[in-house]
C-alpha positions as CSV (number, residue, x, y, z in Angstrom):
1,X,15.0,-170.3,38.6
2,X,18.8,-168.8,38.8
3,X,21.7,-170.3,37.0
4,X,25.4,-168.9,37.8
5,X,27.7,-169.7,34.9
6,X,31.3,-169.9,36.5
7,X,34.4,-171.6,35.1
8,X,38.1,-172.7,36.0
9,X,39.4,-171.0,32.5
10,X,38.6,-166.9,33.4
11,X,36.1,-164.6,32.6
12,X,37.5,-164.3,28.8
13,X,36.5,-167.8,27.7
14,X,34.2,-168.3,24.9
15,X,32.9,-172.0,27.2
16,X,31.1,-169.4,29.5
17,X,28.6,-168.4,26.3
18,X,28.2,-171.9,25.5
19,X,26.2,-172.6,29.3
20,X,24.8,-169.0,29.3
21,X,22.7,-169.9,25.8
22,X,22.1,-173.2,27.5
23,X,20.5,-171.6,30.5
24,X,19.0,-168.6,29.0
25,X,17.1,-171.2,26.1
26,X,15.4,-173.2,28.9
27,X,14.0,-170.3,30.4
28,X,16.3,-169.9,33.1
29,X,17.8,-166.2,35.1
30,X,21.1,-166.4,34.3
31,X,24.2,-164.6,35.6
32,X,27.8,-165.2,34.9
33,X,30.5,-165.0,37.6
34,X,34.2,-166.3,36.8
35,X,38.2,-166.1,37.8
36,X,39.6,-162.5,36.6
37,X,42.6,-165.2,35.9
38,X,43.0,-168.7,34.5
39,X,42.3,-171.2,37.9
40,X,42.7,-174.2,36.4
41,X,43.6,-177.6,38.6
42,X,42.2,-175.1,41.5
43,X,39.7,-178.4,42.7
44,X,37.5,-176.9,45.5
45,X,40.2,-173.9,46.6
46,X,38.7,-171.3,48.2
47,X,41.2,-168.8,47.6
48,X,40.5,-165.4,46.8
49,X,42.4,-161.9,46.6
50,X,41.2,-159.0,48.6
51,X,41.8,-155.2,49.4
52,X,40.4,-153.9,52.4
53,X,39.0,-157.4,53.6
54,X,36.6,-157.6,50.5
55,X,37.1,-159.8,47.6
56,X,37.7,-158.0,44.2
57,X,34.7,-158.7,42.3
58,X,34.8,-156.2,38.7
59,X,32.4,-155.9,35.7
60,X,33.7,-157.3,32.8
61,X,31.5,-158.8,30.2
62,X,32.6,-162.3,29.2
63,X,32.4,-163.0,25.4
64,X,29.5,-163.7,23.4
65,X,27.0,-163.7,26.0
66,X,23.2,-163.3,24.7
67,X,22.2,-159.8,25.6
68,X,21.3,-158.3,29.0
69,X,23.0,-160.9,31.2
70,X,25.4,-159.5,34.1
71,X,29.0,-160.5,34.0
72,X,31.3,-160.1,37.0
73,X,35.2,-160.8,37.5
74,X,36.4,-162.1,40.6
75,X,39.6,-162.6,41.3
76,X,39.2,-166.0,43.1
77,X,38.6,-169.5,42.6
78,X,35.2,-171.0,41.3
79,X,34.8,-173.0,43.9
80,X,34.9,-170.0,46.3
81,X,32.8,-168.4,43.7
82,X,30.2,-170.6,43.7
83,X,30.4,-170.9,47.9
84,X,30.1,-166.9,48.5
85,X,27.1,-167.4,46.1
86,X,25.2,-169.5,47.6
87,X,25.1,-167.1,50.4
88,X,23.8,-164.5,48.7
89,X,27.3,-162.8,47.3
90,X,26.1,-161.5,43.7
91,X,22.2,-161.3,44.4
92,X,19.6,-164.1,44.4
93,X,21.1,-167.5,45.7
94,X,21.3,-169.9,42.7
95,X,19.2,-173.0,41.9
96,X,21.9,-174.3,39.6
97,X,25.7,-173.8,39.3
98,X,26.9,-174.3,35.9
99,X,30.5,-174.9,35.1
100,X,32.5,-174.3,32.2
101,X,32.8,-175.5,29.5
102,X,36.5,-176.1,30.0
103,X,39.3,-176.2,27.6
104,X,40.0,-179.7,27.8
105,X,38.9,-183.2,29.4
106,X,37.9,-183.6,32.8
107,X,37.9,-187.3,33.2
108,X,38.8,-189.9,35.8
109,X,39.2,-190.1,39.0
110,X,42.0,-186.6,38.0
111,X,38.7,-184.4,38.6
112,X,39.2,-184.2,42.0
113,X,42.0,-181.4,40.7
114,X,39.8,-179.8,38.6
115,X,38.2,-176.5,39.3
116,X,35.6,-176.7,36.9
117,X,34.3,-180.0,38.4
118,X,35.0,-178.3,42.1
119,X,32.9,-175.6,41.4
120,X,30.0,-177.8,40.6
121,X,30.7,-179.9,43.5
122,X,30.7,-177.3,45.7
123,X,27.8,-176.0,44.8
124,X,25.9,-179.5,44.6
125,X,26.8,-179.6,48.7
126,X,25.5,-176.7,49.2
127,X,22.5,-177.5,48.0
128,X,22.1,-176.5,44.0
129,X,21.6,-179.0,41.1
130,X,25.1,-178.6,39.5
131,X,26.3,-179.5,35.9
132,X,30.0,-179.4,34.8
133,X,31.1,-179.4,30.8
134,X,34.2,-180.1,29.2
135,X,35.4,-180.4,25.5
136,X,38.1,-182.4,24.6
137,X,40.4,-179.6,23.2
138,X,43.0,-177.5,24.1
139,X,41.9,-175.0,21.8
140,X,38.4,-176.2,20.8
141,X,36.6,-175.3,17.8
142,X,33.5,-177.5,17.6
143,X,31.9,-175.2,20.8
144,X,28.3,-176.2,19.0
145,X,28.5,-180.0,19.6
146,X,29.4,-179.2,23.7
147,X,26.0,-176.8,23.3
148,X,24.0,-179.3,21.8
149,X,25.1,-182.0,24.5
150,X,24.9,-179.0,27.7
151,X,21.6,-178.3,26.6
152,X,20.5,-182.1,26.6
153,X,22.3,-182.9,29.6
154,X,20.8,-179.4,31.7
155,X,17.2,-180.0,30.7
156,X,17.8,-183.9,32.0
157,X,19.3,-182.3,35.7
158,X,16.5,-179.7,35.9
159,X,14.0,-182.6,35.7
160,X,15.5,-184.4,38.6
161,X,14.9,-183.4,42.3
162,X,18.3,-181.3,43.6
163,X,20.7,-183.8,45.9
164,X,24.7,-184.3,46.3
165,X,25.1,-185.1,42.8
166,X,27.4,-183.2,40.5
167,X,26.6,-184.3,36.5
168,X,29.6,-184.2,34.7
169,X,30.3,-183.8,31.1
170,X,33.0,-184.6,28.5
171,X,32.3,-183.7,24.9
172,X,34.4,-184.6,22.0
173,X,36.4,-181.7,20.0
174,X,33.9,-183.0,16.8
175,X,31.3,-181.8,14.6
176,X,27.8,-182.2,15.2
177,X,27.5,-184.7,12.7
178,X,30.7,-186.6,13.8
179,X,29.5,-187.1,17.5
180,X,28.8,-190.8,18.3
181,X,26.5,-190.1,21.1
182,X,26.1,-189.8,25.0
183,X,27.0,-192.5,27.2
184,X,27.1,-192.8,30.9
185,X,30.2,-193.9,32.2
186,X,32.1,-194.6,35.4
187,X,35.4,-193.0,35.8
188,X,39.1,-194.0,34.6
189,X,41.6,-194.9,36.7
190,X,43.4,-191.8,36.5
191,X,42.0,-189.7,33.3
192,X,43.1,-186.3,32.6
193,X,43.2,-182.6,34.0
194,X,44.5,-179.3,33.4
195,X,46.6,-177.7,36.1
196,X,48.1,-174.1,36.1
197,X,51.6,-173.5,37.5
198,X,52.5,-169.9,38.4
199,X,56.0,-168.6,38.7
200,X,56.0,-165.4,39.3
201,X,54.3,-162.1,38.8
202,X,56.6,-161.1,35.8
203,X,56.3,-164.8,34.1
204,X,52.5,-166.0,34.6
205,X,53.4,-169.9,34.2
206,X,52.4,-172.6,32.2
207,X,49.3,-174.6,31.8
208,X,50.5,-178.5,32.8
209,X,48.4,-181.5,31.2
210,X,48.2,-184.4,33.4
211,X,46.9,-187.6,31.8
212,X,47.2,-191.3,32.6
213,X,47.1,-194.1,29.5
214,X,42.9,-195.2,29.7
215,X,42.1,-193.8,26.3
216,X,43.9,-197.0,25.3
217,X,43.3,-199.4,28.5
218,X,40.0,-198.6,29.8
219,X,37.8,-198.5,27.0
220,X,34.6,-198.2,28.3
221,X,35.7,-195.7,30.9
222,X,34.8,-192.0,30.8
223,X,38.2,-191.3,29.1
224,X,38.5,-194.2,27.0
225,X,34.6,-193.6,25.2
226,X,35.3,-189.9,25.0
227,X,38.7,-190.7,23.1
228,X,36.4,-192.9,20.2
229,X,34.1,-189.9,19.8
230,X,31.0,-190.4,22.5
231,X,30.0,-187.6,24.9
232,X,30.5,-189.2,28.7
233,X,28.0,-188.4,31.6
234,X,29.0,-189.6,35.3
235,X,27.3,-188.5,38.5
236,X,30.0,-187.2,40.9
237,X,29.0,-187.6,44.7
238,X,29.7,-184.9,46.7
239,X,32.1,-185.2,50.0
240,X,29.3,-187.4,52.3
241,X,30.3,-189.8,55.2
242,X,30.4,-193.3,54.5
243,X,28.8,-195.4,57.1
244,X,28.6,-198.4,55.7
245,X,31.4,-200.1,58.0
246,X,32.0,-199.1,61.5
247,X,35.5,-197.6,63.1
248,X,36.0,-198.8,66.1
249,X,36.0,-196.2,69.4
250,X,38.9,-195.4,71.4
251,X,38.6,-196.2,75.1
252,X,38.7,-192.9,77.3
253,X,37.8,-191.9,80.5
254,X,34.8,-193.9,82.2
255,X,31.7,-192.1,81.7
256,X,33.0,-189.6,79.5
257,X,30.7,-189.4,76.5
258,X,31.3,-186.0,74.8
């Protein structure tokens, strides 16, 4: 079974070591693909640079990867990342996409924004179990408490047949020790997200922090249990047509029906 690490934060972020161990401890192949660039708030972008009407993928080793793995650079969005895979871009089509783990929250319904939940949802519609982490830091340094709940929450996703489902994760910026738990829980009003605004080439922008008030009025939301120390599981469907209720037809042409 084949996992691809990707990410919204680049190819230099430590988060890409933390699901590599994860993946490589249960057993699974594991490559690692991410942005050549920060992508956060990309969503499910499918942008990508090119020369010659291919996409710039580059070696380029990611840090503190366990030994042997294949690391590549692309300068594009994860969510294009994780599409091209799944048609056979970087080798073997995955089994399992695995996202992150991001420099800060990803809660709400703000992860439609994010490109580290994007990623995982676009590979969860095209047909790979998916898992997206987050830890609740800018500038984490408890990276061992988001391993110890990836690794719990991965070996619980490779258990379950694949479908549309996208299982994402928020993990507290806590020690091991400190860490209340793992709850399931639906998603805050708004929540939180990390977005990237660029300016121009000579000034690369600034990282923008979006993040409504549910850490104090939504309690037992995803954002308001992460902000009192629990790790927060919710099950993201991806894009799927809804017909529960009927929209009514619009009259054309008699006997016209195509």
């Amino acid at each position: 079974m084949l996992a691809l690490v990707t990410n919204d934060d680049g190819i230099d972020s430590p988060g890409l070591a933390v699901l590599a161990r994860c993946a490589v401890s249960l057993g699974l192949d594991t490559v690692v693909v991410a942005p050549r660039e920060e992508s956060s708030g990309a969503s499910a972008a499918l942008h990508g640079a090119q020369e010659g009407g291919q996409l710039i993928v580059e070696q380029h080793e990611a840090p503190g990867l366990p030994a042997g793995l294949r690391s590549l650079a692309v300068a594009a969005d994860p969510a294009l990342i994780t599409f091209v895979a799944a048609y056979g871009a970087f080798g073997d089509v995955p089994d399992v996409v695995l996202s992150g783990v991001n420099r800060g929250p990803n809660v709400g319904n703000a992860v439609l924004h994010s490109g580290t939940v994007g990623a995982a949802l676009s590979g969860a519609s095209l047909g790979m179990r998916s898992l997206a982490v987050s830890l609740d830091a800018a500038a984490p340094e408890h990276w061992d408490t988001a391993e110890h709940v990836a690794a719990h929450a991965l070996a619980w996703l490779l258990e379950h047949p694949r479908s549309r489902r996208t299982l994402n994760i928020n993990v507290p910026d806590v020690p091991r020790d400190g860490l209340r738990g793992l709850r399931q829980a639906p998603l805050a009003t708004f929540g939180a997200v990390h977005a990237r605004i660029a300016r121009s080439d000579h000034d690369p922008g600034l990282v923008v922090r979006y993040e409504g008030t549910e850490r104090s009025t939504e309690p037992d939301s995803d954002a308001g249990l992460l902000a009192r120390g629990w790790a927060t599981a919710s099950l993201l469907l991806a894009p799927y047509a809804d017909e529960s209720e009927t929209v009514p037809g619009l009259p054309g042409r008699a006997g016209q029906h195509r």
